[in-house]
C-alpha positions as CSV (number, residue, x, y, z in Angstrom):
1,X,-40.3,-30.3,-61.1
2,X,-39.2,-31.7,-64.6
3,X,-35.2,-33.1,-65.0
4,X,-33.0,-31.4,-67.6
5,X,-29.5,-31.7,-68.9
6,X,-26.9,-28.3,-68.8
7,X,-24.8,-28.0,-71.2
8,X,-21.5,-29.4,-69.2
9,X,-23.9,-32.9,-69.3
10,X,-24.9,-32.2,-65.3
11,X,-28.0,-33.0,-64.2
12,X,-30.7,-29.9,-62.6
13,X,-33.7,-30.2,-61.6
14,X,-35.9,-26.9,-62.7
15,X,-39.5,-26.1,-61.2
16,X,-41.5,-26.1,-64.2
17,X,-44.5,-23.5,-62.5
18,X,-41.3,-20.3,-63.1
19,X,-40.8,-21.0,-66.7
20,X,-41.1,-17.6,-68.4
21,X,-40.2,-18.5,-71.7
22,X,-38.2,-21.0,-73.7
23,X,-35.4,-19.9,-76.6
24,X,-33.7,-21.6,-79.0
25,X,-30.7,-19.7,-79.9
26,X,-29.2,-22.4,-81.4
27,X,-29.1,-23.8,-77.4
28,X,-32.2,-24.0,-75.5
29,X,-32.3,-21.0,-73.1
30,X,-34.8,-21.0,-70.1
31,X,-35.9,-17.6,-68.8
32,X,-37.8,-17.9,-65.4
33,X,-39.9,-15.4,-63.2
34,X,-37.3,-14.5,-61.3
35,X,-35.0,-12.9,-64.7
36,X,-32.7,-16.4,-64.4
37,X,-31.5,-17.9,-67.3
38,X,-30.7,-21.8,-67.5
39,X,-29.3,-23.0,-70.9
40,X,-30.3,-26.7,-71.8
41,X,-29.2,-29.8,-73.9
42,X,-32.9,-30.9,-74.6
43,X,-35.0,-29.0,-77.6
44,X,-37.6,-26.3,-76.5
45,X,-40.2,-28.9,-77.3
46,X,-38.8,-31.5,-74.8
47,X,-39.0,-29.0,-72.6
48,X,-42.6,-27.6,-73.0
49,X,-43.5,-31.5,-73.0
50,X,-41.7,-31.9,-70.1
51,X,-43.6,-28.9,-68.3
52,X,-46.9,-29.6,-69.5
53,X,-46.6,-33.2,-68.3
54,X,-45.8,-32.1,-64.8
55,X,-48.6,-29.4,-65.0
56,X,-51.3,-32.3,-65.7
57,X,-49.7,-34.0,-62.7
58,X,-50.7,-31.4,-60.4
59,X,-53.9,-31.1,-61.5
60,X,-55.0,-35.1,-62.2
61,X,-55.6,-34.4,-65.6
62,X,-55.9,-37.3,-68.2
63,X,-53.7,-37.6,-71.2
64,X,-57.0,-36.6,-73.7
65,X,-56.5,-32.6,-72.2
66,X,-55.5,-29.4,-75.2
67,X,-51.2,-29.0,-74.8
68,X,-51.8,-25.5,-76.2
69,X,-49.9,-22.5,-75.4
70,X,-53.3,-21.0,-73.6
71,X,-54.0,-24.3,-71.8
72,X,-50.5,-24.9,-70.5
73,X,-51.0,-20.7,-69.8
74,X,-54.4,-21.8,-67.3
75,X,-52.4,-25.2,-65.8
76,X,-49.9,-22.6,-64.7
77,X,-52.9,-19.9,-63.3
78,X,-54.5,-23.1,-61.8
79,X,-51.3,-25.0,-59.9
80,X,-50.3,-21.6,-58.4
């Protein structure tokens, strides 16, 4: 689960395993699994850090592991 900001400055609390995709249109728009859409203060890279971070906390991983699209891609296959 990573901690992100909505645009009216409350606080939500997203799982990270249903992010689809991430937007930036100039806000950062969240499209998950399930066809939701939650529109964020932080950048689509805090996000995606955000993510991958909880992703390597399910699985144990070190800080030394690839952040790549495809890697954060098999963290996602794997934690499911």
């Amino acid at each position: 689960m990573i901690y992100l900001t909505r645009l009216d400055n409350s606080e939500i609390v997203l799982n990270a395993l249903l992010i689809e995709r991430i937007e930036h249109t100039p806000d950062t728009v969240i499209t998950l699994t399930t066809g939701n859409k939650v529109v964020v203060r932080e950048s689509p890279q805090e996000v995606t850090k955000r993510a991958v971070e909880y992703l390597r906390s399910l699985r144990g991983d070190n800080e030394t592991d690839d952040g790549s699209v495809a890697n954060i891609a098999q963290l996602g296959r794997v934690a499911k």
